[in-house]
VMD Tcl script that draws the C-alpha trace (Angstrom):
set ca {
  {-22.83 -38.31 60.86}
  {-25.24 -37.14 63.53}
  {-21.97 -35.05 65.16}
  {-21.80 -32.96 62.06}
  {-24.82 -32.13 61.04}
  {-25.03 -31.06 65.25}
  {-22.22 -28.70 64.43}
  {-24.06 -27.64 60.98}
  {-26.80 -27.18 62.73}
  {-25.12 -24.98 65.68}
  {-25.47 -21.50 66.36}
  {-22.42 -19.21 66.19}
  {-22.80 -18.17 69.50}
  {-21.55 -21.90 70.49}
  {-18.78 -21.32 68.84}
  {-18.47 -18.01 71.12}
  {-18.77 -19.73 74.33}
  {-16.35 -22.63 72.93}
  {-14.07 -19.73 72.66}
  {-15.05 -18.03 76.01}
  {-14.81 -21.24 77.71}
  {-10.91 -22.06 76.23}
  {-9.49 -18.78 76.68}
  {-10.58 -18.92 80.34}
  {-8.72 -22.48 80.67}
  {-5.87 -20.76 79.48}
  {-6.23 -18.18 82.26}
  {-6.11 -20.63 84.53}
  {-3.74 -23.00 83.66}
  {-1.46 -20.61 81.89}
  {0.55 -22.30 79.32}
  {-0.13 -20.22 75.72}
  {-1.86 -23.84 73.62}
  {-5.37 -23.48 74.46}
  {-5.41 -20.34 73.64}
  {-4.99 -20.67 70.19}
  {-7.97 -23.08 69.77}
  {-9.98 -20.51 71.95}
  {-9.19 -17.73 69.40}
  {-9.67 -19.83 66.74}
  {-13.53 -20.85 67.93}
  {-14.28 -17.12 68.56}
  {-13.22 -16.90 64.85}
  {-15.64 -19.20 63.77}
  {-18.53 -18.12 65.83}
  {-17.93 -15.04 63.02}
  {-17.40 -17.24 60.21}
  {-21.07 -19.06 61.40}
  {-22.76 -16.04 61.82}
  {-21.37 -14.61 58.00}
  {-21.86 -18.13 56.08}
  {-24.56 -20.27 57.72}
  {-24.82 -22.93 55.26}
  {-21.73 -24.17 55.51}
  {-21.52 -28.34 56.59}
  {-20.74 -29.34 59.55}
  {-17.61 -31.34 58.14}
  {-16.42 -28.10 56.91}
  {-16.80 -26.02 59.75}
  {-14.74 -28.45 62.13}
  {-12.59 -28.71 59.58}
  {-11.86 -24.79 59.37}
  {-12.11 -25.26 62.98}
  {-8.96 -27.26 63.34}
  {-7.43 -25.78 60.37}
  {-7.70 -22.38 62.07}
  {-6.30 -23.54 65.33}
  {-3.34 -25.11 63.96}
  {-2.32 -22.03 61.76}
  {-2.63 -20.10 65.18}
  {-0.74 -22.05 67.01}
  {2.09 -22.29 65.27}
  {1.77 -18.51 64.40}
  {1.33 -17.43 67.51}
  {4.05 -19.52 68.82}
  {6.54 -17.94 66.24}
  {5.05 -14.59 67.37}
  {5.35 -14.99 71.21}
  {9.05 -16.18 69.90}
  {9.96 -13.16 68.41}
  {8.77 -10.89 71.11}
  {10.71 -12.82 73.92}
  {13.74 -12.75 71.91}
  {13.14 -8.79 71.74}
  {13.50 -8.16 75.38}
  {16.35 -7.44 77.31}
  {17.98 -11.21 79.41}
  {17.43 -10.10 82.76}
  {20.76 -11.86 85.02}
  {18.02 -11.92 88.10}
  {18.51 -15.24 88.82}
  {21.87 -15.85 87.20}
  {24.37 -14.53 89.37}
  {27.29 -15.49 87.58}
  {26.33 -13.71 84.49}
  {26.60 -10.57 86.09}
  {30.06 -11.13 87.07}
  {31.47 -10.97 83.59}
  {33.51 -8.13 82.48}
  {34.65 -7.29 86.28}
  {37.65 -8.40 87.73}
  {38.31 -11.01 90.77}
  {40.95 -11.66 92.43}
  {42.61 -15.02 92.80}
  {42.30 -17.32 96.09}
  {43.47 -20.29 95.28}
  {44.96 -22.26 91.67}
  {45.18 -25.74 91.65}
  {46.27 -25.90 87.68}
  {43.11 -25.12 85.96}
  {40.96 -24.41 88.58}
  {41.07 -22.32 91.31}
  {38.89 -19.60 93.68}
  {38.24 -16.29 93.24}
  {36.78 -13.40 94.84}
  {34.70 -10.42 93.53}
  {33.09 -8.04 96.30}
  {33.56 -10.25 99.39}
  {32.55 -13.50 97.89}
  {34.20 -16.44 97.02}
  {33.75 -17.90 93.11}
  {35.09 -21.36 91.51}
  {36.89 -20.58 88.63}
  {38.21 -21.88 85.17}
  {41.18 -20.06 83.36}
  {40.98 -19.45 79.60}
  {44.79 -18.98 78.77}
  {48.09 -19.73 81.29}
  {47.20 -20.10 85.30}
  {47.78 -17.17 87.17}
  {49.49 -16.65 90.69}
  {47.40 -16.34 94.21}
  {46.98 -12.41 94.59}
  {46.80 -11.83 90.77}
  {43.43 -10.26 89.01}
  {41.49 -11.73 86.34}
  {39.05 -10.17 83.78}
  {35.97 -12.70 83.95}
  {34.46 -13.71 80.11}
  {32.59 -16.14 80.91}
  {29.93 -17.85 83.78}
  {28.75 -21.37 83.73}
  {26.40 -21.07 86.70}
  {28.38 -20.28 89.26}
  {31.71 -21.40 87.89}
  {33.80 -18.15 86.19}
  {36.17 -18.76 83.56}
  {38.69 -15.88 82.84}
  {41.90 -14.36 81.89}
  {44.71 -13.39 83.56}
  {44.96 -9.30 83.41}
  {47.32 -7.95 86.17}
  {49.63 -8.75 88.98}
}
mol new
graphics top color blue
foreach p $ca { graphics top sphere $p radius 0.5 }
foreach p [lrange $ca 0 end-1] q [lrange $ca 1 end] { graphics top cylinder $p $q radius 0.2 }
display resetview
């Protein structure tokens, strides 16, 4: 019982520096959990300061209360906002093939090569395998492997 009535018996600017001290573990070891519990301890440095009388059992309590309601809300927040912006194809090559048209290497049934600006693709085909020297439309990438459909001769 001595731990609580320590944290009854706390000032609300420990809560601060709790707070202080998680938010700058997050800054260094980015990974968007400690943060949470950081915000949450900054809120209760405000809670301590507005209700002092409050027990120790409650306060860590609220304490862990807090940070799991954060967590998960800010989780569902930083969720939302990443599904907001734009899918960059930076590092996903393929994807930025689809919807131009290669020409066809190589077939061997339904696989082949294709080309699209110089360089050489594997490729997949959706429907019937075309001829060497015929274009496809690309609809799809699987990493580096294009899947498409036979467009002209």
């Amino acid at each position: 019982m001595a731990f609580f009535e320590w944290v009854a018996e706390a000032s609300p600017w420990l809560w601060l520096a709790l707070g202080i001290l998680l938010v700058a573990v997050e800054i260094l070891a980015p990974s968007f959990v400690v943060i949470w519990p950081g915000l949450a301890a900054m809120c209760m440095a405000l809670l301590a300061w507005l209700a002092p009388g409050l027990s120790g059992q409650a306060l860590v309590a609220l304490f862990a209360t807090l940070s799991i309601v954060l967590l998960f809300g800010g989780r569902a927040l930083m969720a939302r906002v990443e599904q907001d912006e734009p899918q960059s194809t930076l590092n996903a090559r393929g994807k930025s093939m689809v919807g131009r048209e290669a020409k066809v290497l190589s077939v061997n049934g339904p696989q082949g090569k294709v080309e699209i600006d110089g360089v050489q693709w594997p490729a997949t085909w959706e429907d019937i395998a075309p001829e060497e020297g015929q274009w496809i439309l690309v609809t799809e990438a699987q990493g580096v492997n294009l899947r498409g459909k036979v467009t002209k001769t």
